[in-house]
C-alpha positions in Angstrom: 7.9 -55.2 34.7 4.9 -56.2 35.5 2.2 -56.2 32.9 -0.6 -54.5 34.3 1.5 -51.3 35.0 2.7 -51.4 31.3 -1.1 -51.1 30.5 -1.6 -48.3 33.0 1.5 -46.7 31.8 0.7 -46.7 28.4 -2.4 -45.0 29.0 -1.1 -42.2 31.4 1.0 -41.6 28.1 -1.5 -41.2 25.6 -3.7 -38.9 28.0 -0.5 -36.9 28.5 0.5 -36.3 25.1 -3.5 -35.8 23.7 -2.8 -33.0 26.8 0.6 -31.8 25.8 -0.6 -31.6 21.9 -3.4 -29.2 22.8 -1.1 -27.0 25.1 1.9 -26.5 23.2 0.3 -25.8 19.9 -2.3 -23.4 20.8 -1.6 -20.2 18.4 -1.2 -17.1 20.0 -2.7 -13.8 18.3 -1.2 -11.6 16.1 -1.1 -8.1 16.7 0.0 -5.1 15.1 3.2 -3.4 17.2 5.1 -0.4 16.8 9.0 -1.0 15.9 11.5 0.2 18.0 14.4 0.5 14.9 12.4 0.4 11.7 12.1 1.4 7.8 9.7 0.9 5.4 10.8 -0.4 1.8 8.6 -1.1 -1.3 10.0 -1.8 -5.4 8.2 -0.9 -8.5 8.6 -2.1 -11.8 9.1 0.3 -15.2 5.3 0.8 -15.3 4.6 1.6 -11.5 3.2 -2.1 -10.6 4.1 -3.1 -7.4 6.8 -6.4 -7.4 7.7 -5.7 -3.6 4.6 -5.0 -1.7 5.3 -2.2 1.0 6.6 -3.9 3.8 8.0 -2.7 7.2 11.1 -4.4 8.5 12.8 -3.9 11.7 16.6 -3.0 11.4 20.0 -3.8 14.1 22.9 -1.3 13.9 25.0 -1.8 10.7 22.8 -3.4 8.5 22.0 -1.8 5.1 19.6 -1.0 3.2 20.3 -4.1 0.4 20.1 -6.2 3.7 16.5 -4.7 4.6 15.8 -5.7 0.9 16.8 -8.9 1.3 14.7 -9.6 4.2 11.5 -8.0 2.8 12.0 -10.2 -0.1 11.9 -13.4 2.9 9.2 -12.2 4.1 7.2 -11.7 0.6 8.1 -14.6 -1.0 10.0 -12.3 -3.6 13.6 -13.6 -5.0 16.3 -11.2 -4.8 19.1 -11.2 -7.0 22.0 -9.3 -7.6 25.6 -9.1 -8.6 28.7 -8.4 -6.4 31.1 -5.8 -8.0 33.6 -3.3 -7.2 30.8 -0.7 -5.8 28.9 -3.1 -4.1 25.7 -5.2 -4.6 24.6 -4.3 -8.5 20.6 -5.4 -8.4 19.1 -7.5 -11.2 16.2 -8.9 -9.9 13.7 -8.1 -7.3 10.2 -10.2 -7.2 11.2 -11.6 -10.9 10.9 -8.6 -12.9 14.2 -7.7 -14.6 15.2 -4.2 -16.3 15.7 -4.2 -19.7 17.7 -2.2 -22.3 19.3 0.7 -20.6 16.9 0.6 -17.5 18.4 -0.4 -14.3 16.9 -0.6 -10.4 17.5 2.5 -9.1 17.5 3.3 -5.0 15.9 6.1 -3.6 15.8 7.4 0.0 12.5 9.4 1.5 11.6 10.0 -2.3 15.0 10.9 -3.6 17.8 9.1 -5.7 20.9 7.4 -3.4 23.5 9.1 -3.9 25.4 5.8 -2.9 24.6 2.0 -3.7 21.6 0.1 -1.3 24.5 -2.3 0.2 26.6 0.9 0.9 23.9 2.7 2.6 23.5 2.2 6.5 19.9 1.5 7.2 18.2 4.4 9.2 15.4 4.3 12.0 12.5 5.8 9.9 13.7 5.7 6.5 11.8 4.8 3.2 13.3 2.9 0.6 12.1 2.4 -2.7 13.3 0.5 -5.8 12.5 1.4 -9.2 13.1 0.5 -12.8 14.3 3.3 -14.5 16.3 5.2 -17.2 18.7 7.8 -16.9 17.6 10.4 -16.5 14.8 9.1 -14.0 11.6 11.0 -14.4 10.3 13.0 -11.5 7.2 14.4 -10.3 6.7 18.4 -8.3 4.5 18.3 -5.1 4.1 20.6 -2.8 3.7 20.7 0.9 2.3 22.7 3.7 2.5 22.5 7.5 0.5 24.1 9.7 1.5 24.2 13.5 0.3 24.8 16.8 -2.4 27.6 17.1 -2.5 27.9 13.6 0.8 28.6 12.8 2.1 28.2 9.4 5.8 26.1 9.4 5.8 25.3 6.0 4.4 27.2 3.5 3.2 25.7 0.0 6.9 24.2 -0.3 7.8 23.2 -3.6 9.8 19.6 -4.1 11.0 17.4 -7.3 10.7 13.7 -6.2 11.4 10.4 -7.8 8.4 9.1 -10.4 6.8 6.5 -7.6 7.6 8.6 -4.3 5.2 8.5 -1.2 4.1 11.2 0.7 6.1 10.7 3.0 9.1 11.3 1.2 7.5 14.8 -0.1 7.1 15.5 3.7 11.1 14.6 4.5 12.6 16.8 1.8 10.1 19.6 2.5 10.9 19.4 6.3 15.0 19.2 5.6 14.7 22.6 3.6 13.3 24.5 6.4 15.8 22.6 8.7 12.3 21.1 10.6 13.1 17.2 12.0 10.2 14.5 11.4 9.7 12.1 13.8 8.0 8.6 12.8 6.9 5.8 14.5 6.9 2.8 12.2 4.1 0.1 12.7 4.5 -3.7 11.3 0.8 -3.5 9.9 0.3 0.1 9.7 3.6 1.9 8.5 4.6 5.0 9.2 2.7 7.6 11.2 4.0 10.9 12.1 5.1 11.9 15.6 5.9 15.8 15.8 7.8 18.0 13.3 10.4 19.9 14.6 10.7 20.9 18.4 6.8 21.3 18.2 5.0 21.4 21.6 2.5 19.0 22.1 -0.2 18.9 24.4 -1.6 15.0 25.7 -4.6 15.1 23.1 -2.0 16.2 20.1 -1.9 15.0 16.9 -0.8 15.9 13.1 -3.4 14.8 10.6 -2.4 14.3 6.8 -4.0 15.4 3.8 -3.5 15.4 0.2 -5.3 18.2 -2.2 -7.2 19.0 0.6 -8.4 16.0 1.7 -7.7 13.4 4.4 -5.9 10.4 4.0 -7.0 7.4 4.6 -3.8 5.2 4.7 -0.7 5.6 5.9 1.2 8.9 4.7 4.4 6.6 3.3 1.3 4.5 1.6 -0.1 7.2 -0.7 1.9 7.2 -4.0 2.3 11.4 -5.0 1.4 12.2 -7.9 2.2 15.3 -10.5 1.3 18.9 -9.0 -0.2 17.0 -5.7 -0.7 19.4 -2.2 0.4 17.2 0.5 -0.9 19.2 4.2 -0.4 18.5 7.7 -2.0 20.3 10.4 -2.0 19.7 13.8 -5.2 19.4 15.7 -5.9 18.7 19.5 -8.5 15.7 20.3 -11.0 17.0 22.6 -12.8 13.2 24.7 -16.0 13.7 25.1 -16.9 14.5 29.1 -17.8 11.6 31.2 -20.8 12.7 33.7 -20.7 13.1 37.0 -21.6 9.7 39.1 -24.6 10.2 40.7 -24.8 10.9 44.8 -26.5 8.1 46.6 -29.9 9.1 47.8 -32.9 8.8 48.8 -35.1 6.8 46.4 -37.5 8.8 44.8 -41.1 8.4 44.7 -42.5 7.4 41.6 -44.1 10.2 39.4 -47.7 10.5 38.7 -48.3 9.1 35.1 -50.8 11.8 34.6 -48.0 14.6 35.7 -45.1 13.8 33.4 -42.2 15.4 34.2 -41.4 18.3 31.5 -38.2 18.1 29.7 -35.9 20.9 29.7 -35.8 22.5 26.3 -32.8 22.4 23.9 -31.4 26.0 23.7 -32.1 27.0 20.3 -29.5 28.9 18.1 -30.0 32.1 16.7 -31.9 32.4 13.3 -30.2 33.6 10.8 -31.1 36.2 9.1 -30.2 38.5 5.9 -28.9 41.6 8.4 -26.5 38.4 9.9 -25.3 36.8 6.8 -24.3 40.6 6.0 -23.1 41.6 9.7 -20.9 38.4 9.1 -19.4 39.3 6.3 -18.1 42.7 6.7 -16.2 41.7 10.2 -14.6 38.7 7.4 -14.2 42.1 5.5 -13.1 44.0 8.7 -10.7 41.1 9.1 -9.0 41.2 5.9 -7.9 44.6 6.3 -6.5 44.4 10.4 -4.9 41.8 9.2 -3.4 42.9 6.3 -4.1 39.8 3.9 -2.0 40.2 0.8 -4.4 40.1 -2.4 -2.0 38.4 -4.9 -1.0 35.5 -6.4 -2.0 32.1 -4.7 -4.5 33.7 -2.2 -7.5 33.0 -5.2 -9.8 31.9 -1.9 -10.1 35.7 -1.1 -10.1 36.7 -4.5 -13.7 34.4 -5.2 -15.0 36.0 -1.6 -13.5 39.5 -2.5 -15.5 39.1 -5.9 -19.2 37.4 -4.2 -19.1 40.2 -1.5 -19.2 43.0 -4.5 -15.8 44.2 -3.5 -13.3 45.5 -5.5 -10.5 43.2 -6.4 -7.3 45.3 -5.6 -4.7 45.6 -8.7 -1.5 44.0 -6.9 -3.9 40.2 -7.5 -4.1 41.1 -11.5 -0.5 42.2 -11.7 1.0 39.6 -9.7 -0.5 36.9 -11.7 0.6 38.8 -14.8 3.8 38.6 -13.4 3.6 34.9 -13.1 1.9 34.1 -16.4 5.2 35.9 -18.4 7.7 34.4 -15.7 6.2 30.9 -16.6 5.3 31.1 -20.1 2.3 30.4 -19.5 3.0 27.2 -18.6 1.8 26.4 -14.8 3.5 22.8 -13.6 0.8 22.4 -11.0 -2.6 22.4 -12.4 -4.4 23.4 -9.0 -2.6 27.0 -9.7 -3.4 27.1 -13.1 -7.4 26.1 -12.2 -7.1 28.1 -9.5 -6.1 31.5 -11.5 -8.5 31.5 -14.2 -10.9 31.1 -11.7 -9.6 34.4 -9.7 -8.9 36.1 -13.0 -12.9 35.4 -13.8 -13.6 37.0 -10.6 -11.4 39.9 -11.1 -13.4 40.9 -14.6 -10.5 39.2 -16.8 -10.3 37.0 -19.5 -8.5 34.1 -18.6 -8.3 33.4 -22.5 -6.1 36.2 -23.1 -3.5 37.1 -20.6 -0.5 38.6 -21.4 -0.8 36.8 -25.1 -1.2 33.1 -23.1 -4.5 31.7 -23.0 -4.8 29.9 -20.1 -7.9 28.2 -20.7 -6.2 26.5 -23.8 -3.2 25.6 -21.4 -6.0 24.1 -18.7 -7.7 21.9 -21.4 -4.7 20.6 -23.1 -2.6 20.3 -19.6 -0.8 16.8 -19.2 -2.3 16.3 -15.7 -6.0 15.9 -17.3 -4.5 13.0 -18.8 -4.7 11.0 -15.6 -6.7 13.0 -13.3 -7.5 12.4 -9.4 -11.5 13.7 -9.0 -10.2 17.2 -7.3 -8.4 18.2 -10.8 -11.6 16.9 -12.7 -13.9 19.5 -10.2 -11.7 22.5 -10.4 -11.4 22.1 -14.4 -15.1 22.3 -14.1 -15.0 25.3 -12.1 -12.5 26.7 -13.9 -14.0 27.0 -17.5 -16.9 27.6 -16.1 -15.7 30.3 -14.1 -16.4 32.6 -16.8 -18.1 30.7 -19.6 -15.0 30.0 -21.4 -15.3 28.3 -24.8 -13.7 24.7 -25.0 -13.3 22.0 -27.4 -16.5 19.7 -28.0 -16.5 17.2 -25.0 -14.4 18.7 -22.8 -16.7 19.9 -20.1 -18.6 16.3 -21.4 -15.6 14.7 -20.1 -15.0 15.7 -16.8 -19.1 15.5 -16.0 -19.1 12.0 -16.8 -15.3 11.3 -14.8 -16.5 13.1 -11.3 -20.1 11.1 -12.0 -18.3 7.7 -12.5 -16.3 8.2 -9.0 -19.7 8.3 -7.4 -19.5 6.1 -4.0 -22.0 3.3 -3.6 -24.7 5.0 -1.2 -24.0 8.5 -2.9 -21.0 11.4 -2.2 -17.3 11.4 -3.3 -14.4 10.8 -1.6 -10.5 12.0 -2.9 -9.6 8.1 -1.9 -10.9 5.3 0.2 -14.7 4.0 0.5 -15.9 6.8 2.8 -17.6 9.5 1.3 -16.4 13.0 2.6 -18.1 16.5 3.1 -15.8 18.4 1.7 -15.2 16.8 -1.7 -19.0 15.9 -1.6 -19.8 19.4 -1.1 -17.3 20.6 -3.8 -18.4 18.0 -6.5 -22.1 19.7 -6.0 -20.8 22.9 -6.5 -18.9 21.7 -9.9 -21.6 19.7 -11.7 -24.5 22.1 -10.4 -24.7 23.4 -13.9 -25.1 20.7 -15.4 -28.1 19.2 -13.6 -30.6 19.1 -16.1 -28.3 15.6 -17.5 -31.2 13.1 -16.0 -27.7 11.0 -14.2 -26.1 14.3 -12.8 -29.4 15.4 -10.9 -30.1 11.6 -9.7 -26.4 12.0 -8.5 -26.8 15.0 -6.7 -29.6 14.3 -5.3 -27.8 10.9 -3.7 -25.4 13.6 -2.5 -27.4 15.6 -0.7 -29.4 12.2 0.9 -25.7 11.2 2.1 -24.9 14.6 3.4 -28.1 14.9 5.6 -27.5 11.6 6.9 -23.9 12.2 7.7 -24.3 15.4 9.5 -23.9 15.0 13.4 -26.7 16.8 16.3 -24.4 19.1 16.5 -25.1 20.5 13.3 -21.8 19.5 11.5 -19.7 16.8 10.4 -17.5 15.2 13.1 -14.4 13.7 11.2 -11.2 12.4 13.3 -8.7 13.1 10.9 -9.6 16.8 11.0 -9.8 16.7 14.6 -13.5 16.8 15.0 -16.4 18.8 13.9 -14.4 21.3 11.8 -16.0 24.4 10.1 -14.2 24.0 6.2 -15.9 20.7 6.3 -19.6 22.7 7.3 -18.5 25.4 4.9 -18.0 23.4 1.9 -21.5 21.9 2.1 -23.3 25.0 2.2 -21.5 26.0 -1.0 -22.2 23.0 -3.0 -25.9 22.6 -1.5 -26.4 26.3 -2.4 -24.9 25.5 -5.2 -27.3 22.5 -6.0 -30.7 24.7 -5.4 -30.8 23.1 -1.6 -31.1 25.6 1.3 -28.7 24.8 4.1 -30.8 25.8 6.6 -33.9 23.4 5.8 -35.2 21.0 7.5 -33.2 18.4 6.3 -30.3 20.1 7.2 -31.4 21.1 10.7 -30.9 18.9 13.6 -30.4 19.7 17.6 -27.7 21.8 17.3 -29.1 24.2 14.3 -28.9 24.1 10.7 -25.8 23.8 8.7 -25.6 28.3 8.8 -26.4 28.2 12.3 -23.7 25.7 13.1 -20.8 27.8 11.1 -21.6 30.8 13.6 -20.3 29.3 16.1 -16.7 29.1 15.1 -16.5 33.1 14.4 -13.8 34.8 16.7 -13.6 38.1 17.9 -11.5 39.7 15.0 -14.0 38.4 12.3 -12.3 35.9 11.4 -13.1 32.1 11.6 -11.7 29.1 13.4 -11.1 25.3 12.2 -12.3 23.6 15.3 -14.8 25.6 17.9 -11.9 25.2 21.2 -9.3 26.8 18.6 -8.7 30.2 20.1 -7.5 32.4 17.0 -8.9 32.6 13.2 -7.8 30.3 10.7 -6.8 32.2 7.5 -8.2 29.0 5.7 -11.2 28.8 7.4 -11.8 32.5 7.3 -11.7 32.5 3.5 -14.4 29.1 3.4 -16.4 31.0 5.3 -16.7 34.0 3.6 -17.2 31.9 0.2 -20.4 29.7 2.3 -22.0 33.3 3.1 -22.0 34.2 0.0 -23.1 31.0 -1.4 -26.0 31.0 0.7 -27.2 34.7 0.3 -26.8 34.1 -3.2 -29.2 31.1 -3.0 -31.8 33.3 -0.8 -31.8 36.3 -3.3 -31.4 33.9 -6.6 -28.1 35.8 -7.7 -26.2 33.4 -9.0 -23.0 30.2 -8.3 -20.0 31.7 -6.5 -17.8 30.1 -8.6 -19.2 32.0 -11.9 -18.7 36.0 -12.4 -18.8 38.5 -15.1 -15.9 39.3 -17.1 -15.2 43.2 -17.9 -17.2 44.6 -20.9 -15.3 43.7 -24.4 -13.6 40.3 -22.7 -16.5 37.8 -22.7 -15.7 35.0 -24.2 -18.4 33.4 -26.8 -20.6 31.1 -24.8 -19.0 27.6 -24.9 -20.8 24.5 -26.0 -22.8 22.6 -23.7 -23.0 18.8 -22.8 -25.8 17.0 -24.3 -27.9 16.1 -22.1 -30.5 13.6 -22.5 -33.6 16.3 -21.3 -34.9 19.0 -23.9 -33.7 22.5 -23.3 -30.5 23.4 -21.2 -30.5 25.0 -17.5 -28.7 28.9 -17.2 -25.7 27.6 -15.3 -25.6 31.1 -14.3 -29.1 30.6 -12.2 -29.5 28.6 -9.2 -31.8 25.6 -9.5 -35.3 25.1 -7.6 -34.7 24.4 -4.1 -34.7 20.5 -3.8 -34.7 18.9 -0.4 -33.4 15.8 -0.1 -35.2 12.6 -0.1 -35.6 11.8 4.0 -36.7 8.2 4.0 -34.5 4.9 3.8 -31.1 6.9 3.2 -28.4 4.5 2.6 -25.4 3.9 4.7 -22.2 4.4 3.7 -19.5 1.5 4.8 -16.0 2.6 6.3 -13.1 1.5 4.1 -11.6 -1.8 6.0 -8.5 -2.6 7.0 -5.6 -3.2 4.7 -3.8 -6.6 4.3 -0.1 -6.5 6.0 1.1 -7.3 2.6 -1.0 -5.2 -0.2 -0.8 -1.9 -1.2 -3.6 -0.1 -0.2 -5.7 0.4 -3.2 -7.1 3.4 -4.6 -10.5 4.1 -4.4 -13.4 2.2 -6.1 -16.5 3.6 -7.9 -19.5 2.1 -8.5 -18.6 0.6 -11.8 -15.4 -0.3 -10.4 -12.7 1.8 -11.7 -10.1 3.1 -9.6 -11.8 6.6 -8.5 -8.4 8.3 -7.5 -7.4 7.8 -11.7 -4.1 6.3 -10.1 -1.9 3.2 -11.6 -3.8 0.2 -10.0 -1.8 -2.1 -8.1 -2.6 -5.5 -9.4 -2.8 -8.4 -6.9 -0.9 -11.6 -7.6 -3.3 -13.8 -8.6 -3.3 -17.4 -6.8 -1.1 -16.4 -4.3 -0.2 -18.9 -1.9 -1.8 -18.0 1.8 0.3 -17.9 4.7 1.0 -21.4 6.3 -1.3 -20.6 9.4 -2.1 -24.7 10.6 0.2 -26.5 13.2 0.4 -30.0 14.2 -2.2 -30.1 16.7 -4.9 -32.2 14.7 -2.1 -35.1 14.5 -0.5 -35.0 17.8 -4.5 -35.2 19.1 -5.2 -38.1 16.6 -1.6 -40.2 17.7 -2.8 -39.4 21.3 -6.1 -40.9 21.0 -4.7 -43.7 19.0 -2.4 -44.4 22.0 -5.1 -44.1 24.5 -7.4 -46.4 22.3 -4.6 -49.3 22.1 -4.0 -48.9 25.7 -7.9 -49.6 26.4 -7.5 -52.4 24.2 -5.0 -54.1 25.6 -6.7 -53.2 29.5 -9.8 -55.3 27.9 -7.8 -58.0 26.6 -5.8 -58.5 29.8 -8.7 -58.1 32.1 -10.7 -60.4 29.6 -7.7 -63.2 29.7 -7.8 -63.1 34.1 -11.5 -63.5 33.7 -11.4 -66.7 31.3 
C-alpha cells in the first residue's frame, strides 16, 4: 500500500478514536425514579447501629426476601453470610457484625417478627424488611397511630401497636391500617423510599396528598426512614394542595400614555382585617363553647385539649373527665406506657382542680419524673414534662425541672426555634417550647433563647399573616394557634407590630379559619371544623386574653382548696430573685433588625440513614441512637476511561503528524 495513504490513514484513526473516546464515555445523569416492584430493607446490630444502610431494591416475581438481602448487601459493599439448613438460609453475618451468645438476626416484616425464615418469605411490592440482633424474647416498643381522612374524617383513631425494637413508621402505619382492615398503598423511590399513596378506597381529588407526622409534628424524611420510638404518635392526615392562581394574560391594547410624574397613580389599598377586640376574643369563644355542646364532644379521658380550654374559659370541667381518668389510673396501676398520656393527664387533672399527686393512692407526678421514657427523651416529651409539673406547681426532685430546661435549650436550632427533627425550625414546636420554658425566663440563656425564638417566628410568618408549611398543606391554623400561645406565653402580644404583616396580625389571621358552627378549620378552603383545630383555637384565645388582662399561662391552674401541693424548687438561675411563673412577663417585641435565616435540611445521601437532628452544640436534638457513618468509606467508582482513550488518541494523531513531516521532509531532500 502505498505509503502516503498509510500516513493519511493513520491519522483519520487517531481523529476517529480521540472522537469515539469522547462520545461513548460521556456519563449520563443520575436520577432518582420511582420502582415499579419494590421493598425497602435495612439491618441493625444489638445496639441499634445501622450495619445495612436503608436501601431500596427492586424485586422480579419469586424472589425472597434473603435474595433482596443479598443484593442490598452488593450494592453496599456489605458481606452477607449465612448457613444453609433444613429451614432454609440460617443468617450469621450481615455487614460484619456477628450475634453473640444466645442473640441471633432476627427478620421482621412492616415492623413485625417473620413468622417464617427471610429465604422462605416471597418478596412483596411495598414491603419493609428489617434485620436485627436480638434475644428471645425480642423487645418491642407501643406507638400509636391516627388517620385522618377526607373532610376531616377520622379512619383511625389513636390505634395502639406493639412493634419490633428498631421499627419504622412505616411499619406502625401497616399494622395499624391491617387492624381496621384499611389497604396502604406505597410507591417506593430508589433515593427517596417509601411514600404513601392512598389508605384504603380513599377518594382523591388531583391536588391530594397524605402528610406524615410524628408527636405532632412533620416529618421530614421518608415515613419508612423515621425509626419509632417508645409511646411515639405517628398521624397522617390528608390535605388538598391548593397552586397558587396564575393571572390573567393581559389584552393587547392600545399603548398608554405616559403618566404625569407630578400625578402618581394612587394604589389601591390593602383591605384591612377586622381589629380584634376583647367583645371578639369573647364572641369567639362561646360559639367554640356553643360548638362543644351541638356537637356533643365527650369530656373524658384523652380529650385533655378541651379539658385546658374548658378550664381557661372559666367553665366547669364536667365529672365524667375526673372519673374517667380515675378509671384509667386504677385500670393501669398507675402506670401509663405512653408518657404523652401520662403528661397529658396531670395537666387536665391540674385544670380540673385535682392533685395529680394523689389520685386514687398513685401519684402521677412521681410516675412522670421517674418514667423510663425521660431516660431518652425526643424535645416534645422534654416540653410536656415541663408543662406537666408545672401544670400545678408540683414538687419534684432537685434538678428535675433543671433538667429538662437545659435539654429543650440545648436542641436550640442555629438561627433560633426548635424543630421535633431535621434542620428547619417549625412553628408549632417553636411556639410550644415558648410556652414550656416561659417560666423560667429570668435564667439569662432561656430569655436570650426566647428571644431568638420569637426573631425566627417573625421572620418566618408569611403576608398572609401565617405560616405556609407544605407538609401541612399550607398555611394551617394549629401552626398560627400554637404561636399565639407560646408568644403569649413569652410576654409578646401576637398582634404587634412584629407580628403584623399584610394580611393582619397572627389573631387576625386565626379568624379567618372559623366556620359557621363555631368551630375551627385546619386549612381556610376546608369546608367543616377540625375537632383539632377547634380545641388549638380555643387554647390561643385564651392565651391571648390572658396576656391582655395579665391573668396568667394557660398551661398553669389552681388546684381545689386542701390539694396544693407545696411549691416545688426552682432552677437556679444565674439572675437574683425568681419570676412568678404564675404571671406573664413584660411584653417583649422581638428584635426587627438583621434576623437570621434559617437553612432547609438538604438532601439525604442514597446510602445513609437520615440523621436525627443537630443542635447547636451538636448533639443529636431528637435524643435518638445516632447512626454512626463508616468512617473512610470508599466513594463510589464514578471516573471512566475517557482521559486515556483521549490521551492514546492524541498520541496516534501526534505519531501520524510525525511521520507526515518526516515523509514530506524525505520528498523534499
Amino acid at each position: 500500500m502505498n505509503k502516503g495513504i498509510m500516513q493519511r490513514l493513520t491519522v483519520l484513526f487517531a481523529v476517529l478514536m480521540l472522537i469515539v473516546g469522547n462520545l461513548a464515555f460521556v456519563q449520563p445523569a443520575a436520577t432518582a425514579a420511582a420502582l415499579d416492584n419494590a421493598v425497602t430493607i435495612k439491618a441493625i446490630d444489638e445496639n441499634g447501629e445501622v450495619v445495612l444502610p436503608l436501601t431500596a431494591v427492586e424485586i422480579e416475581e419469586g424472589e425472597t426476601a434473603y435474595d433482596v438481602l443479598q443484593e442490598a448487601g452488593e450494592k453496599n459493599d456489605a458481606e452477607i453470610e449465612a448457613t444453609m439448613g433444613e429451614y432454609g438460609a440460617f443468617i450469621t453475618s450481615i455487614g460484619g457484625a456477628s450475634p453473640t451468645g444466645d442473640a441471633y438476626w432476627s427478620f421482621n416484616i412492616n415492623g413485625i417478627g417473620a413468622e417464617i425464615g427471610a429465604s422462605s418469605h416471597k418478596a412483596a411490592n411495598g414491603d419493609h424488611y428489617l434485620f436485627a440482633i436480638t434475644e428471645w424474647p425480642s423487645p418491642s416498643v407501643t406507638a400509636k397511630v391516627s388517620v385522618i381522612g377526607k373532610d376531616g374524617a377520622e379512619m383511625i383513631s389513636e390505634e395502639s401497636v406493639e412493634l419490633m425494637q428498631g421499627a419504622s413508621a412505616y411499619g406502625a402505619l401497616i399494622q395499624a391500617a391491617s387492624k381496621h382492615d384499611l389497604s396502604v398503598q406505597a410507591t417506593i423511590d430508589n433515593t427517596f423510599f417509601t411514600y404513601i399513596n392512598n389508605l384504603g378506597n380513599t377518594e382523591l381529588g388531583a391536588n391530594d396528598y397524605w402528610s406524615v407526622g410524628v408527636n405532632g409534628s412533620d416529618l421530614n424524611s421518608s415515613i419508612v426512614d423515621y425509626t419509632i420510638q417508645p409511646d411515639d404518635h405517628v398521624q397522617l392526615t390528608l390535605h388538598t394542595y391548593e397552586p397558587p392562581s396564575e393571572p390573567d394574560p393581559e389584552e393587547p391594547g392600545e399603548p398608554e400614555e405616559p403618566a404625569d410624574p407630578a400625578d402618581p397613580e394612587p394604589t389601591e389599598p390593602v383591605e384591612e382585617a377586622n381589629p380584634i377586640t376583647d367583645q371578639v376574643i369573647n364572641e369567639n369563644i362561646a360559639n367554640i363553647l356553643s360548638y362543644i355542646k351541638t356537637t356533643d364532644v365527650s369530656v373524658t379521658y384523652g380529650n385533655e385539649w378541651w379539658v385546658w380550654g374548658l378550664a381557661n374559659a372559666n367553665e366547669e370541667i364536667p365529672s365524667s373527665y375526673v372519673t374517667s381518668v380515675k378509671d384509667r389510673v386504677k385500670s393501669v396501676e398507675g402506670n401509663f406506657r405512653n408518657i404523652y398520656d401520662l403528661e397529658k393527664v396531670i395537666m387536665g387533672l391540674s385544670a380540673a382542680g385535682k392533685d395529680a399527686s394523689s389520685i386514687e393512692g398513685y401519684d402521677l407526678v412521681d410516675a412522670l419524673v421517674s418514667h423510663a421514657s425521660l431516660e431518652n427523651p425526643v424535645i416534645n416529651m422534654n416540653i410536656y414534662a415541663l408543662l406537666a409539673v408545672d401544670s400545678g406547681q408540683y414538687e419534684t426532685p432537685e434538678g428535675f425541672r433543671e433538667e429538662h430546661v437545659e435539654a429543650i435549650l440545648e436542641l436550640e436550632l442555629d438561627g433560633g426555634g426548635w424543630s421535633f427533627v431535621g434542620s428547619a425550625p417549625s412553628p408549632d414546636i417553636t411556639g410550644m417550647a415558648l410556652a414550656a420554658i416561659a417560666p423560667y425566663e429570668e435564667q439569662a440563656e432561656v430569655k436570650a433563647a426566647m428571644d431568638r425564638a420569637v426573631t425566627y417566628l417573625s421572620e418566618a410568618q408569611g403576608e398572609t399573616g401565617g405560616y405556609n408549611i407544605d407538609s401541612n398543606g399550607g398555611d394551617a391554623s394549629e401552626s398560627i394557634s400554637q404561636v399565639i400561645i407560646g408568644l403569649a406565653s413569652a410576654g409578646v402580644d401576637p398582634s404587634g407590630e412584629a407580628f403584623t404583616k399584610e394580611g393582619g396580625n397572627l389573631l387576625q389571621h386565626l379568624m379567618k379559619f372559623k366556620q359557621a358552627d363555631g368551630g375551627f378549620s385546619h386549612l381556610q378552603d376546608d369546608e367543616a371544623s377540625s375537632s383539632m383545630s377547634t380545641q388549638q383555637a380555643l387554647l390561643a384565645l385564651a392565651a391571648y386574653q390572658n396576656f391582655v388582662n395579665g391573668s396568667g399561662l394557660v398551661y398553669q391552674f389552681d388546684l381545689e382548696s386542701g390539694e396544693t401541693p407545696e411549691d416545688p424548687e426552682q432552677p437556679e438561675t444565674e439572675q437574683p430573685g425568681e419570676a412568678d411563673p404564675e404571671q406573664p412577663a413584660e411584653t417583649e417585641q422581638p428584635n426587627e433588625s438583621d434576623p437570621e435565616q434559617t437553612e432547609q435540611p438538604s438532601d439525604q445521601d442514597d446510602n445513609e440513614e437520615v440523621q436525627p437532628e443537630q443542635s447547636k452544640n451538636g448533639e443529636s436534638a431528637a435524643k435518638t441512637t445516632p447512626v454512626k457513618k463508616k468512617a473512610g468509606e470508599k466513594l463510589p467508582e464514578t471516573g471512566t476511561n475517557t482521559m486515556a482513550i483521549m490521551i492514546a488518541g492524541l498520541g496516534l494523531l501526534l505519531i501520524g503528524f510525525i511521520l507526515f513531516y518526516l515523509n514530506r521532509k524525505r520528498k523534499t531532500a
